[in-house]
BAGU-993228 format. One record per residue: residue number from 1; z, y, x of N, C-alpha, C in turn. Coordinates in steps of 0.05 Angstrom, whole numbers, plus 5000, padded with zeros to 4 digits. Example, Ala and Ser with C-alpha at 12.3 -4.5 7.8 and 13.67 -1.06 7.14 Angstrom:
% residues 2
{pavo 1,{5156,4886,5264},{5156,4910,5246},{5156,4934,5264}};
{pavo 2,{5142,4955,5257},{5143,4979,5273},{5157,5001,5258}};
***
This chain:
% residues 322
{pavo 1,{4290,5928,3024},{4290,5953,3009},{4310,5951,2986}};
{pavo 2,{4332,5967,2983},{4345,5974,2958},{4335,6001,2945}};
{pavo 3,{4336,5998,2917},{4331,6024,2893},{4365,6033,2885}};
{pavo 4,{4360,6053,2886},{4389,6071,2882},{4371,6088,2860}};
{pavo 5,{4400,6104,2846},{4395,6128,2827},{4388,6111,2800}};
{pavo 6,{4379,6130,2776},{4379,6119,2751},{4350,6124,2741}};
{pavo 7,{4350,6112,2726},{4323,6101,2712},{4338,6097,2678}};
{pavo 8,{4354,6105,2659},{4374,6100,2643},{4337,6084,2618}};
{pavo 9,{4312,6108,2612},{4298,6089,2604},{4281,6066,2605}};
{pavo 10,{4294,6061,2629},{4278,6027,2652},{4248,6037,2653}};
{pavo 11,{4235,6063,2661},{4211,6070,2672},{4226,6096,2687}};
{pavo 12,{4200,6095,2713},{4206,6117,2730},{4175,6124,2732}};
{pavo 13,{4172,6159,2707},{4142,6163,2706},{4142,6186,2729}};
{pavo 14,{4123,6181,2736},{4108,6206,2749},{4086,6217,2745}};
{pavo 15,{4082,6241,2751},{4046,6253,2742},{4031,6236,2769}};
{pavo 16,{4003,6233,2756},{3978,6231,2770},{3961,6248,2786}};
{pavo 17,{3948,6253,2797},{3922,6271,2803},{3893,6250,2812}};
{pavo 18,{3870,6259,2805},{3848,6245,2809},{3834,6255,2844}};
{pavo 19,{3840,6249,2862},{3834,6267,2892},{3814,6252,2912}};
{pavo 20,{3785,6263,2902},{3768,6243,2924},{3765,6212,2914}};
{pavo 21,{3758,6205,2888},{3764,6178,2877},{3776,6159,2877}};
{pavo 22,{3804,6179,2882},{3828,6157,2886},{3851,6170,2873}};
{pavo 23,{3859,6158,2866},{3893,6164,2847},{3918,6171,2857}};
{pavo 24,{3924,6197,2858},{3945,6196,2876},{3978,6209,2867}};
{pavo 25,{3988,6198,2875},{4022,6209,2861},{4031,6233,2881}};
{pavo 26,{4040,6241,2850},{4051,6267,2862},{4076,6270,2861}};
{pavo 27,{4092,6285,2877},{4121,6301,2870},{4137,6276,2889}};
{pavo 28,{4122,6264,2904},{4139,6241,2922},{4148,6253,2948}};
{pavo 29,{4175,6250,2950},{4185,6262,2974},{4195,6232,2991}};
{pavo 30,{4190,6236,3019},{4190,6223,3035},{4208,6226,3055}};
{pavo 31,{4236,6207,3064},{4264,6212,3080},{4251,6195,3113}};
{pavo 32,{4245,6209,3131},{4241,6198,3161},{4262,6192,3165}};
{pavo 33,{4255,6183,3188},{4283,6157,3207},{4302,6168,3216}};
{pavo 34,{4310,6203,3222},{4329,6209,3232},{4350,6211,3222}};
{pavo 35,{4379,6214,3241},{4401,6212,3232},{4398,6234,3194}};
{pavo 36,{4391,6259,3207},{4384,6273,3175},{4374,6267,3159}};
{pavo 37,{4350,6253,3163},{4336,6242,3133},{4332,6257,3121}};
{pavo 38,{4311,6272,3136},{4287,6297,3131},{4270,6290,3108}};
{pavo 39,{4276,6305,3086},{4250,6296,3072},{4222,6318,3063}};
{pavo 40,{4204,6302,3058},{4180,6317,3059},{4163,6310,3037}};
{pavo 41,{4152,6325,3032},{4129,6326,3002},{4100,6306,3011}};
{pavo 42,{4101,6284,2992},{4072,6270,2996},{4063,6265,2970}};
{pavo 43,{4037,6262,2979},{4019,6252,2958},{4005,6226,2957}};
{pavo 44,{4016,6207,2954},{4013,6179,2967},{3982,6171,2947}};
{pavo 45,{3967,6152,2966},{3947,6140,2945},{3965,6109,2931}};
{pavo 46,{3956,6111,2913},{3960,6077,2901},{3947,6054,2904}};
{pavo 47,{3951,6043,2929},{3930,6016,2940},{3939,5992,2924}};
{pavo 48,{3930,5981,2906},{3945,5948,2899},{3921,5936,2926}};
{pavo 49,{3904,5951,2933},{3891,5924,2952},{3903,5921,2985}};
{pavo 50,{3928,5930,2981},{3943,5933,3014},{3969,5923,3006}};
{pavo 51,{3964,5897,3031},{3997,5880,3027},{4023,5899,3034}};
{pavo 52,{4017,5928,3048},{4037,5934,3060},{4056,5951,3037}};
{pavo 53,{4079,5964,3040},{4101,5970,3027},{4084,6003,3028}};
{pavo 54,{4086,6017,3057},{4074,6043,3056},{4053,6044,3079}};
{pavo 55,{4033,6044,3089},{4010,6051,3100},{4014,6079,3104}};
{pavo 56,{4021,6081,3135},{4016,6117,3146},{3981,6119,3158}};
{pavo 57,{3976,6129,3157},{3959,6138,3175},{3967,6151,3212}};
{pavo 58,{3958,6155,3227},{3965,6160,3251},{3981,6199,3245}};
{pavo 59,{3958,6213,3234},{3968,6228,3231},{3995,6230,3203}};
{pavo 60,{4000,6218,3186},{4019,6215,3174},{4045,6200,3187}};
{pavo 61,{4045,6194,3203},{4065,6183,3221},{4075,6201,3237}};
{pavo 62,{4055,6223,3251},{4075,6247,3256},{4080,6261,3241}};
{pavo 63,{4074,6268,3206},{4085,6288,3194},{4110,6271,3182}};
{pavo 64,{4108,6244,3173},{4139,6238,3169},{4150,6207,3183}};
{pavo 65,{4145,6217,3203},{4165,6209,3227},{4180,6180,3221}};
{pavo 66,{4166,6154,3221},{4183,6125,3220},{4190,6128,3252}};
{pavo 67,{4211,6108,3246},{4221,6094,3273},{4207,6077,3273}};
{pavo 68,{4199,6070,3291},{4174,6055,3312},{4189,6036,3338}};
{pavo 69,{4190,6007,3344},{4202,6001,3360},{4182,6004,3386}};
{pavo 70,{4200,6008,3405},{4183,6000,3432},{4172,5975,3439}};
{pavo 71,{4191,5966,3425},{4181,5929,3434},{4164,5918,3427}};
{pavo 72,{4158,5923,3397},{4145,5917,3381},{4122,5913,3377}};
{pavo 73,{4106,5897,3385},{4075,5908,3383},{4061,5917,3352}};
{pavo 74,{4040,5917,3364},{4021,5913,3338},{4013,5889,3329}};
{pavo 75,{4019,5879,3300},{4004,5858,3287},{3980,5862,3269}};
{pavo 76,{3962,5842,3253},{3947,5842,3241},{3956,5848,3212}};
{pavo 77,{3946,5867,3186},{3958,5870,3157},{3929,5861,3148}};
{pavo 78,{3932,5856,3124},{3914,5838,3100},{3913,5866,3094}};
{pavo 79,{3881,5868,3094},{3867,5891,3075},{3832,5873,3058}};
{pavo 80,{3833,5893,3045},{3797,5870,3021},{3788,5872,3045}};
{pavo 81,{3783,5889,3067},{3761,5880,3084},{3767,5865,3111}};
{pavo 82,{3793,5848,3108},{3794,5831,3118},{3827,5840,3149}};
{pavo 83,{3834,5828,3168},{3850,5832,3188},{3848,5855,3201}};
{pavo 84,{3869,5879,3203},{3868,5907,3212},{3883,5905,3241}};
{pavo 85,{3885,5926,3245},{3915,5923,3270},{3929,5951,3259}};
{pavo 86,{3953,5930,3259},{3974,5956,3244},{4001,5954,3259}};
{pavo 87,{4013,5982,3273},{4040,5979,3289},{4065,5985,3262}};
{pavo 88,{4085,5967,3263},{4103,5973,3247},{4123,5988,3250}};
{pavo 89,{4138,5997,3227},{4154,6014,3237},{4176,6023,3207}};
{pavo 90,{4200,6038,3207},{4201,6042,3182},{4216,6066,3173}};
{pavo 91,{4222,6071,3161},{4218,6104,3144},{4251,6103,3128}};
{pavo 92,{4263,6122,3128},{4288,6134,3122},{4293,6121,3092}};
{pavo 93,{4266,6139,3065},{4266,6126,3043},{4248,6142,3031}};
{pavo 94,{4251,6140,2997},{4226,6146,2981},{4242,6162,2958}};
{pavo 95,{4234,6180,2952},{4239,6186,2926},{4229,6184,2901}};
{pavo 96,{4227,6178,2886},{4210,6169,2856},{4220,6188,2841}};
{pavo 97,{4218,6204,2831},{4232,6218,2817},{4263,6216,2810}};
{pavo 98,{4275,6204,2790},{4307,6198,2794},{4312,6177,2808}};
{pavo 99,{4291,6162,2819},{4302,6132,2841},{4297,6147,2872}};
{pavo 100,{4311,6123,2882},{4307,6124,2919},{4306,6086,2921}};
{pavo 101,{4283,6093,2943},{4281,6064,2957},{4282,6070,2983}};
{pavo 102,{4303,6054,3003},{4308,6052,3023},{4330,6031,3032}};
{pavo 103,{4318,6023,3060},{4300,6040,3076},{4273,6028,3071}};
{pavo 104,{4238,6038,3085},{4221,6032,3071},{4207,6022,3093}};
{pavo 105,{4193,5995,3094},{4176,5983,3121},{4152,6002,3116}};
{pavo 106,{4137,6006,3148},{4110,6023,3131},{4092,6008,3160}};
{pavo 107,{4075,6012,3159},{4050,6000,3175},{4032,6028,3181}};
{pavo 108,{4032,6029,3215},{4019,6048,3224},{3984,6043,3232}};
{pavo 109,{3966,6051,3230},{3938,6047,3231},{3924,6068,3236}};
{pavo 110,{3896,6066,3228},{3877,6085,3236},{3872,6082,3209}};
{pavo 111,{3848,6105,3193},{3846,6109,3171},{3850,6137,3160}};
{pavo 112,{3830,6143,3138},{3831,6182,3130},{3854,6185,3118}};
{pavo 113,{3876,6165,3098},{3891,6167,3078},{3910,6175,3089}};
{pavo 114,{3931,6200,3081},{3959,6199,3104},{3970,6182,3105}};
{pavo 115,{3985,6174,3073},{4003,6154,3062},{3991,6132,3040}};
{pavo 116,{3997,6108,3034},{3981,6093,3022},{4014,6085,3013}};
{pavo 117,{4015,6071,2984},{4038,6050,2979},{4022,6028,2962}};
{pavo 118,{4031,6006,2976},{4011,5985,2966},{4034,5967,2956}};
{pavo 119,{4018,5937,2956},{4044,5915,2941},{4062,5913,2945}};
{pavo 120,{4074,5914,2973},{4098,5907,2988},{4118,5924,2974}};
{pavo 121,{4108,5952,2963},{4135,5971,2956},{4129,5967,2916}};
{pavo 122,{4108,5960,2913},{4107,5964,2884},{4108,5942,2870}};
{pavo 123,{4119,5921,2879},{4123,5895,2867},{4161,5894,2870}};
{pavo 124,{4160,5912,2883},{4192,5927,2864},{4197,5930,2838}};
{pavo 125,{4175,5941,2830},{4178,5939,2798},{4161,5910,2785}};
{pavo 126,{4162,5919,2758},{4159,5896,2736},{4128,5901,2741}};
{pavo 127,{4119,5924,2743},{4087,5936,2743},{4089,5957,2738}};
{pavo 128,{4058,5976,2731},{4054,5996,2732},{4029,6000,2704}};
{pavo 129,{4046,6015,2690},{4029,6028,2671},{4008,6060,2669}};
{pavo 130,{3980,6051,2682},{3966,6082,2689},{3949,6090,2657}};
{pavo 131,{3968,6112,2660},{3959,6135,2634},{3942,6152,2638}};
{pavo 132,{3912,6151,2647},{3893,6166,2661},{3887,6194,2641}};
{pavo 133,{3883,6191,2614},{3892,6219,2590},{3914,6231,2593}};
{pavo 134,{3938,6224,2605},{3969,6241,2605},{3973,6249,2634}};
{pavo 135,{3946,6230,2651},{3967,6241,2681},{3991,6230,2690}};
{pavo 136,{3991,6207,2673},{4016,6201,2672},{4017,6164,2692}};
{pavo 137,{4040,6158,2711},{4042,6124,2719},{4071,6126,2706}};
{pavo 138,{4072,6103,2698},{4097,6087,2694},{4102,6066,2707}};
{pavo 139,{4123,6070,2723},{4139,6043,2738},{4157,6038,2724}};
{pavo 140,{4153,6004,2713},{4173,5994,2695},{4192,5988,2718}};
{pavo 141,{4221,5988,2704},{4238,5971,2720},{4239,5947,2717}};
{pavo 142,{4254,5926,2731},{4261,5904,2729},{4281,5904,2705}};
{pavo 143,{4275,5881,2692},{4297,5873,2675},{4327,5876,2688}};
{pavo 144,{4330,5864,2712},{4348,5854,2724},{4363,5874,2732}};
{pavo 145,{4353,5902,2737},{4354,5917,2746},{4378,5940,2730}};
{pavo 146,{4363,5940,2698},{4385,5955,2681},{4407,5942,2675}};
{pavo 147,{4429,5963,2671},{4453,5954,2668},{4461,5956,2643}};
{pavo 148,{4474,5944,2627},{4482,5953,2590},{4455,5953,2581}};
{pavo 149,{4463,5954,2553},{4442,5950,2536},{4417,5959,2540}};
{pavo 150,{4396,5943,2535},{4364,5955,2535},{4364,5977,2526}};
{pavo 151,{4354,6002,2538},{4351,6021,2526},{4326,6016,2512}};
{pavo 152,{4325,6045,2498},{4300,6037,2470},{4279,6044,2476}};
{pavo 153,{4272,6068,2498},{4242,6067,2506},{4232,6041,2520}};
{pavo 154,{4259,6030,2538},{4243,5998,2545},{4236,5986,2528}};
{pavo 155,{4250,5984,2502},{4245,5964,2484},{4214,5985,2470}};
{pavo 156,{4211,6000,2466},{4178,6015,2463},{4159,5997,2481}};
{pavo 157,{4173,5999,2504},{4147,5985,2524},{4148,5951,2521}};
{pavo 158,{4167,5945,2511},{4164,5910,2497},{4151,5908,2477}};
{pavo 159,{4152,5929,2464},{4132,5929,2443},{4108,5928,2443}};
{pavo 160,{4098,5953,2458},{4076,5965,2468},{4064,5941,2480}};
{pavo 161,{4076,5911,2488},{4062,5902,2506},{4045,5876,2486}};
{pavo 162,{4059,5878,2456},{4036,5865,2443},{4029,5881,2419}};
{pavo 163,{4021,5901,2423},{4001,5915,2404},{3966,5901,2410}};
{pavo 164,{3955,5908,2385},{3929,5893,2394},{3912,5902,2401}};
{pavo 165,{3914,5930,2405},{3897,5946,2421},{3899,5942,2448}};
{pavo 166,{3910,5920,2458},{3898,5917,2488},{3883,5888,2481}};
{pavo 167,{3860,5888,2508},{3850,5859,2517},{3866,5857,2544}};
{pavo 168,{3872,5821,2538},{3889,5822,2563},{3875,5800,2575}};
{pavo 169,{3878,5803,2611},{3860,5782,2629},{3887,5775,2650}};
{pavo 170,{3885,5742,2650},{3895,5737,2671},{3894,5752,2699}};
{pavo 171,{3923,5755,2704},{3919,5759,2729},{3941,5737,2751}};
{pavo 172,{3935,5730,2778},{3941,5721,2801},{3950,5742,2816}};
{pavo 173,{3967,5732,2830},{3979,5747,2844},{3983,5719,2876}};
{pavo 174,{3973,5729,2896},{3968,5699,2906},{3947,5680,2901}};
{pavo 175,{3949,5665,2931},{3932,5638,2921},{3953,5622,2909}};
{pavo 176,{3983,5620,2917},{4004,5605,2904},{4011,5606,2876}};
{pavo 177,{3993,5620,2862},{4008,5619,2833},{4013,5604,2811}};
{pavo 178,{3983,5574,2816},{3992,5556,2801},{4025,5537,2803}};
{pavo 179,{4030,5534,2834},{4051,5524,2841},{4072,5543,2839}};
{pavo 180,{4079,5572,2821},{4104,5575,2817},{4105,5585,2787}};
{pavo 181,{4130,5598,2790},{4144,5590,2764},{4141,5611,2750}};
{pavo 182,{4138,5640,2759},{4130,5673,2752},{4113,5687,2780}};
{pavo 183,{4107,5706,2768},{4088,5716,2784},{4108,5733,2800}};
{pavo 184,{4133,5747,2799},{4153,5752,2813},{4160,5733,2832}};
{pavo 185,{4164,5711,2825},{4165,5688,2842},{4154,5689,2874}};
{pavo 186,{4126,5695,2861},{4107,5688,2877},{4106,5712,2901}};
{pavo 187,{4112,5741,2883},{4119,5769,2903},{4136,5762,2909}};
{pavo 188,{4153,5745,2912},{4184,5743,2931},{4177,5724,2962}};
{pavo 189,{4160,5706,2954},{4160,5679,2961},{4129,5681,2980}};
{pavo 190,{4111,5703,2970},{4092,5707,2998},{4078,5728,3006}};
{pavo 191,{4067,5729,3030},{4061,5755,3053},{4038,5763,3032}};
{pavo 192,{4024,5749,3017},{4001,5761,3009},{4006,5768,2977}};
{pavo 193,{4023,5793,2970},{4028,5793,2938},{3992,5817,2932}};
{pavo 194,{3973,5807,2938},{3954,5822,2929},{3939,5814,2894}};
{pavo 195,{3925,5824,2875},{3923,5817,2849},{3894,5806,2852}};
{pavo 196,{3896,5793,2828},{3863,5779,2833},{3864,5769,2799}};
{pavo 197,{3846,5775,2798},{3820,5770,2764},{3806,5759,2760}};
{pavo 198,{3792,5738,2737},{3766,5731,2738},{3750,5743,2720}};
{pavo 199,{3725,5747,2730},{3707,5753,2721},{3681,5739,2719}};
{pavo 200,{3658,5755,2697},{3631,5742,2698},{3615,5750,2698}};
{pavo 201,{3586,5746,2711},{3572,5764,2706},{3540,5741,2709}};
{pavo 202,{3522,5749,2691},{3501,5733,2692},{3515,5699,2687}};
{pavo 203,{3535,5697,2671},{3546,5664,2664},{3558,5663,2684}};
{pavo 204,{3560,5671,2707},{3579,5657,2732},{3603,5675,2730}};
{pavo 205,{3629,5658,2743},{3647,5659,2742},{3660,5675,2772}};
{pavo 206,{3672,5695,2775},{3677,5700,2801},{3708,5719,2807}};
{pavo 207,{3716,5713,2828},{3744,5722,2838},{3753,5754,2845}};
{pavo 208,{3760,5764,2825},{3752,5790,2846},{3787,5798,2847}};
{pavo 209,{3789,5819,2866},{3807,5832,2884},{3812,5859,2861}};
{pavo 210,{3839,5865,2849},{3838,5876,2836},{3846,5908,2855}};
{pavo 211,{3842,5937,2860},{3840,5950,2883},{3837,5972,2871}};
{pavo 212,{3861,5981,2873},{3859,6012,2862},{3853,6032,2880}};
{pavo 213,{3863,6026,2902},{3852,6042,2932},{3813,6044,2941}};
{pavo 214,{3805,6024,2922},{3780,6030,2922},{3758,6049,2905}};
{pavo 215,{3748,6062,2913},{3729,6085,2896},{3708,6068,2894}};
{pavo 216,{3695,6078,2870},{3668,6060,2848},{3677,6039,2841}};
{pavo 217,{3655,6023,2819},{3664,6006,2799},{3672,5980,2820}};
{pavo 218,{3642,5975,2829},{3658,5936,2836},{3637,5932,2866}};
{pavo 219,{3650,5932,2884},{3644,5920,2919},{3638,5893,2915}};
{pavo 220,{3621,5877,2922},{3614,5853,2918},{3606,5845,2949}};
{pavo 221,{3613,5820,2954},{3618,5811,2979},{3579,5794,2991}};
{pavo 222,{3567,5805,3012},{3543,5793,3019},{3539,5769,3010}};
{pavo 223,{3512,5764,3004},{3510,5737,2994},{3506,5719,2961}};
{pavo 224,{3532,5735,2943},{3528,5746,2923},{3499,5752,2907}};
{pavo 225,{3489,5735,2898},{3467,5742,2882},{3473,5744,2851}};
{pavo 226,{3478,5778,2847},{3484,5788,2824},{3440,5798,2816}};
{pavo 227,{3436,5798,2793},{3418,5809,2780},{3420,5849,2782}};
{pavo 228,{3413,5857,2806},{3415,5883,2805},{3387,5897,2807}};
{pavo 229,{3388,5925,2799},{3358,5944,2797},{3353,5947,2828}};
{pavo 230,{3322,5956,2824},{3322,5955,2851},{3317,5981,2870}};
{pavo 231,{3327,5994,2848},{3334,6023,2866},{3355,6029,2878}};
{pavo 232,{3354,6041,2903},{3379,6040,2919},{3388,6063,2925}};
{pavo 233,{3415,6076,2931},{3430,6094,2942},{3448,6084,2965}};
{pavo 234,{3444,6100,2983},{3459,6096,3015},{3478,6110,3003}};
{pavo 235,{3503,6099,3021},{3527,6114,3021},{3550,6110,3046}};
{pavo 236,{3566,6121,3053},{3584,6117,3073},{3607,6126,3070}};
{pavo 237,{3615,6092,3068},{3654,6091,3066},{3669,6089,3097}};
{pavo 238,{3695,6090,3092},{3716,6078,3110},{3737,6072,3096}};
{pavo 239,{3732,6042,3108},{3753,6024,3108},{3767,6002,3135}};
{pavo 240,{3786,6004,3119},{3803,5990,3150},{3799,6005,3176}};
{pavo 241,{3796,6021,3171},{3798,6048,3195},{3765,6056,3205}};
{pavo 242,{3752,6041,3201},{3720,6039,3209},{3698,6043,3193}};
{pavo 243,{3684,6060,3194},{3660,6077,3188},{3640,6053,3178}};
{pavo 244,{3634,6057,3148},{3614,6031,3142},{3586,6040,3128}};
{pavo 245,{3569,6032,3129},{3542,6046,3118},{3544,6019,3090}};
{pavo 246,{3546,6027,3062},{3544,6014,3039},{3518,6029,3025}};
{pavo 247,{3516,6006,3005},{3489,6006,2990},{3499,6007,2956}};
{pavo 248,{3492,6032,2935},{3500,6023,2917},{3469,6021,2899}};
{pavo 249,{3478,5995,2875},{3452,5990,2857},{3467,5980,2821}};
{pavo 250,{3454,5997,2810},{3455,5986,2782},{3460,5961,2770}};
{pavo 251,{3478,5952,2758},{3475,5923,2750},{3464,5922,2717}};
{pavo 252,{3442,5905,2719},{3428,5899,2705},{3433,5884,2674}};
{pavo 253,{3459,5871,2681},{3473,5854,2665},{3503,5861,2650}};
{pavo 254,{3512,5860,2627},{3547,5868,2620},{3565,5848,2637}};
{pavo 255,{3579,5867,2654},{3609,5854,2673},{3628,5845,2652}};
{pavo 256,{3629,5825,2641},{3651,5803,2629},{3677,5806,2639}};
{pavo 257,{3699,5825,2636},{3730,5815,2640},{3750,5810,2608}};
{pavo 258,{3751,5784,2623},{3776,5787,2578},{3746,5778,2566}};
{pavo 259,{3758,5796,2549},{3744,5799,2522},{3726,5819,2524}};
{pavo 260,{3726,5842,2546},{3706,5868,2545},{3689,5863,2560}};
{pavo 261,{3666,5873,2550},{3643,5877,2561},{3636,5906,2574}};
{pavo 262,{3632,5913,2606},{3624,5938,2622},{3596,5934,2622}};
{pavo 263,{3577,5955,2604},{3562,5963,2608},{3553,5988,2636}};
{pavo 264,{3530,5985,2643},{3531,6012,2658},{3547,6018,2688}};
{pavo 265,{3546,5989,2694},{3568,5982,2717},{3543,5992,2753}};
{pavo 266,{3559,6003,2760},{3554,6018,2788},{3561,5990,2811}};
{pavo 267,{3547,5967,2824},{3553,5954,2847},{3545,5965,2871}};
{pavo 268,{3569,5966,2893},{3568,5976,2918},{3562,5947,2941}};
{pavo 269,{3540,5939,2955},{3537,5919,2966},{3538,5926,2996}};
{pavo 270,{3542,5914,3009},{3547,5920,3050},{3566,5905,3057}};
{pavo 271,{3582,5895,3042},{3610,5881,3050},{3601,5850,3062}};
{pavo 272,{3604,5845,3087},{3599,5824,3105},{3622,5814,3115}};
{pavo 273,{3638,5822,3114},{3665,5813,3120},{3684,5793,3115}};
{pavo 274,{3694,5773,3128},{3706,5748,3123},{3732,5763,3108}};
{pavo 275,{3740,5738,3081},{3756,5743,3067},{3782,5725,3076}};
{pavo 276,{3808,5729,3072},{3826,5715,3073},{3821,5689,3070}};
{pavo 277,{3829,5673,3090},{3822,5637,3078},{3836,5624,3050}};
{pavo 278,{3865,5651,3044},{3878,5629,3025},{3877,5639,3000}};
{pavo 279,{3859,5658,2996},{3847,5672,2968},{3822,5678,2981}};
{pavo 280,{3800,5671,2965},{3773,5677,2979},{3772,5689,2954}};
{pavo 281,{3752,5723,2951},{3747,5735,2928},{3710,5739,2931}};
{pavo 282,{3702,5744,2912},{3666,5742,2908},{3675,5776,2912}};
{pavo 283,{3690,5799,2900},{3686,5821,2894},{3710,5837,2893}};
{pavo 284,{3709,5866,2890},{3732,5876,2886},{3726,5904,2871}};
{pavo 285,{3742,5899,2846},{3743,5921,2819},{3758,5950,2828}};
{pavo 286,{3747,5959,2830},{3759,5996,2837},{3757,6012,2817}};
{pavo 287,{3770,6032,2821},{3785,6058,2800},{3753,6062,2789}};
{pavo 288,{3739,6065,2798},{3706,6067,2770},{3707,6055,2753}};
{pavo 289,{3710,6029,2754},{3713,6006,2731},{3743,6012,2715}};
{pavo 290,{3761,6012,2726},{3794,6014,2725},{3804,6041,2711}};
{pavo 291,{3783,6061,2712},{3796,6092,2703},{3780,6087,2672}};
{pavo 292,{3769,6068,2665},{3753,6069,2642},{3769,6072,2619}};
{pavo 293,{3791,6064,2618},{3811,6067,2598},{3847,6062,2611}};
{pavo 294,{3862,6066,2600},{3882,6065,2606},{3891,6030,2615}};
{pavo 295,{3915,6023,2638},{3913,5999,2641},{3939,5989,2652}};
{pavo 296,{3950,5969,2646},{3974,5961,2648},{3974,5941,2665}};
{pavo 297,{3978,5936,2691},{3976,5926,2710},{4006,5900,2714}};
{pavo 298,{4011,5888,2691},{4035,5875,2700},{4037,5846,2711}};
{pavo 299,{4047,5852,2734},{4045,5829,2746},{4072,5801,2749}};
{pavo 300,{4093,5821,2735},{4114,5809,2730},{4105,5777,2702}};
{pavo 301,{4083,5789,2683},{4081,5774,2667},{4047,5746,2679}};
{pavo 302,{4042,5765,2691},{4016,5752,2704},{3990,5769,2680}};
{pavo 303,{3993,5788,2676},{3963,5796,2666},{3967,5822,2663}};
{pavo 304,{3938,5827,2664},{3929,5853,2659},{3921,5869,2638}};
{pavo 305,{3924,5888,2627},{3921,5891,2588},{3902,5922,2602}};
{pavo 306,{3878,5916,2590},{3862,5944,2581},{3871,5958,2549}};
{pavo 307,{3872,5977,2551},{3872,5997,2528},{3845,5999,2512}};
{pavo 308,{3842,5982,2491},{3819,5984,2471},{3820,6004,2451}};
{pavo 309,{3845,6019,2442},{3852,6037,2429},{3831,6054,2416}};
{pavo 310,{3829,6076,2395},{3805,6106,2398},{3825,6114,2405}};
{pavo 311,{3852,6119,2394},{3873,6135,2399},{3892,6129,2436}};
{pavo 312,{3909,6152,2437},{3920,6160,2461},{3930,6133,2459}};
{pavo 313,{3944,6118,2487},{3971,6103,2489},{3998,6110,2472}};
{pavo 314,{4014,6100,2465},{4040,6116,2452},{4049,6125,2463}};
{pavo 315,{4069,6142,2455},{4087,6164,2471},{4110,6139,2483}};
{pavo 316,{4116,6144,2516},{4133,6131,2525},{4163,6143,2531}};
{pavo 317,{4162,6172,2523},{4181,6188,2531},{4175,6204,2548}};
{pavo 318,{4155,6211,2559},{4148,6231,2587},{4144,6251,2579}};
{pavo 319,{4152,6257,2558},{4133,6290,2560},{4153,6312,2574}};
{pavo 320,{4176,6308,2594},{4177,6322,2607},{4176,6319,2633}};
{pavo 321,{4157,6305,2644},{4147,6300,2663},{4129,6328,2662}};
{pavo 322,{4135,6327,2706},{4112,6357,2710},{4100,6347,2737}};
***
């Protein structure tokens, strides 16, 4: 993938929308595989828990049209709930507002979401700053990326990145991260650039899958003996293309990440599913927990910064974003 077009204040913002408990970008136009390079209006969800670049759905594959080899079969993609079957294929390009990425790998599947953009395309950037009060994501650019002098809203967001109104929590990117050198590194260098956190809960220490593509606070994997109420609510998800009967229950105890304490935390339990061998996670943190305050997802630095603020985030320059 190459990024074309300008970005002059090294962020490429776009508005938000909240759709069915998931986060989704708006104003994204999408270039299919033909000689023309048709493009079309999407509303992509934001998965960090999908290795792939863009995730179509079956029916989003005929509204924007990848090239698909014949030859090619289907392989297996890394999703939290474990090995999918996904046919590959790839797509004309992307529009970001003043950027283009192309051309764009995308992974075809089963599943309700049309379009999904997960790590593979968003570890393009430095990270992603979600402004859940403005509506607002920010895709930082790469350093590497601007040309001439730092502009000054970047240097805002250098700033911005040690004010002390955030708590900040390690984050992994990989099981490889102690053996390299940056966490970019590590998105260059393997198939699995998914994020991962620690957390605590009841004194124990546990791995979780950081997953914006997931609705409610925190999925906890069978087995798992968290201190929860013992009243229960049925519920029914899909994931990885397949219809799942989940259980959600109150947690009894404050969820420890950083320095903050989540009171009032919602656990969804049913998850039986074998985890990747080379990151095993106890759990996985979703937009319930994640929309709690604003959150800076950078993975270029290796951590994650919550917004402890009373007041808004600072102005990054967007206010003419629509």
């Amino acid at each position: 993938m190459q990024m074309r077009g300008a970005a002059p204040d090294g962020l490429v913002t776009l508005p938000i929308a909240w759709r069915d408990g998931q986060i989704t970008l708006e104003n994204i136009h999408i270039a299919d595989a033909s000689r023309s390079a048709t493009r079309r209006v999407a509303s992509p969800v934001l998965d960090t828990g999908s290795t792939a670049a863009v995730a179509l759905s079956r029916g989003g594959a005929a509204r924007y049209r990848p090239w698909v080899s014949a030859e090619a079969g289907p392989s297996n993609a890394l999703s939290a709930f474990g090995p999918m079957r996904r046919q590959p294929g790839v797509l004309g390009g992307l529009d970001l507002a003043a950027v283009s990425i192309a051309p764009v790998p995308v992974e075809i599947g089963r599943g309700e979401s049309t379009v999904r953009f997960g790590m593979g395309l968003l570890s393009v950037f430095e990270g992603v700053i979600i402004d859940w009060p403005r509506g607002r994501l920010h895709f930082v650019i790469r350093r590497s990326l601007l040309s001439g002098d730092v502009p000054r809203s970047r240097e805002r967001v250098d700033e911005l990145a040690h004010r002390r109104e955030w708590s900040a929590v390690a984050l992994r990117v990989g099981a490889a991260a102690e053996a390299m050198e940056s966490a970019r590194q590590i998105i260059l260098s393997t198939a699995d650039p998914l994020l991962y956190a620690e957390m605590r809960v009841a004194g124990r220490s546990h791995v979780a899958l950081i997953d914006t593509g997931a609705t409610g606070d925190i999925l906890v994997r069978q087995g798992i003996d968290w201190p929860l109420g013992a009243a229960m609510r049925g519920a029914a998800t899909d994931a990885a293309g397949r219809r799942r009967r989940i259980e959600e229950r109150d947690l009894r105890v404050p969820l420890l990440l950083g320095s903050l304490r989540y009171e009032g935390v919602t656990v969804t339990t049913g998850w039986d599913d074998s985890v990747p061998a080379d990151e095993p996670f106890d759990a996985i943190i979703g937009l319930g927990l994640l929309r709690r305050a604003p959150v800076w997802l950078d993975w270029e630095s290796g951590v994650m910064r919550i917004w402890t603020g009373g007041s808004p985030l600072p102005d990054l320059g967007d206010s003419d974003v629509r």
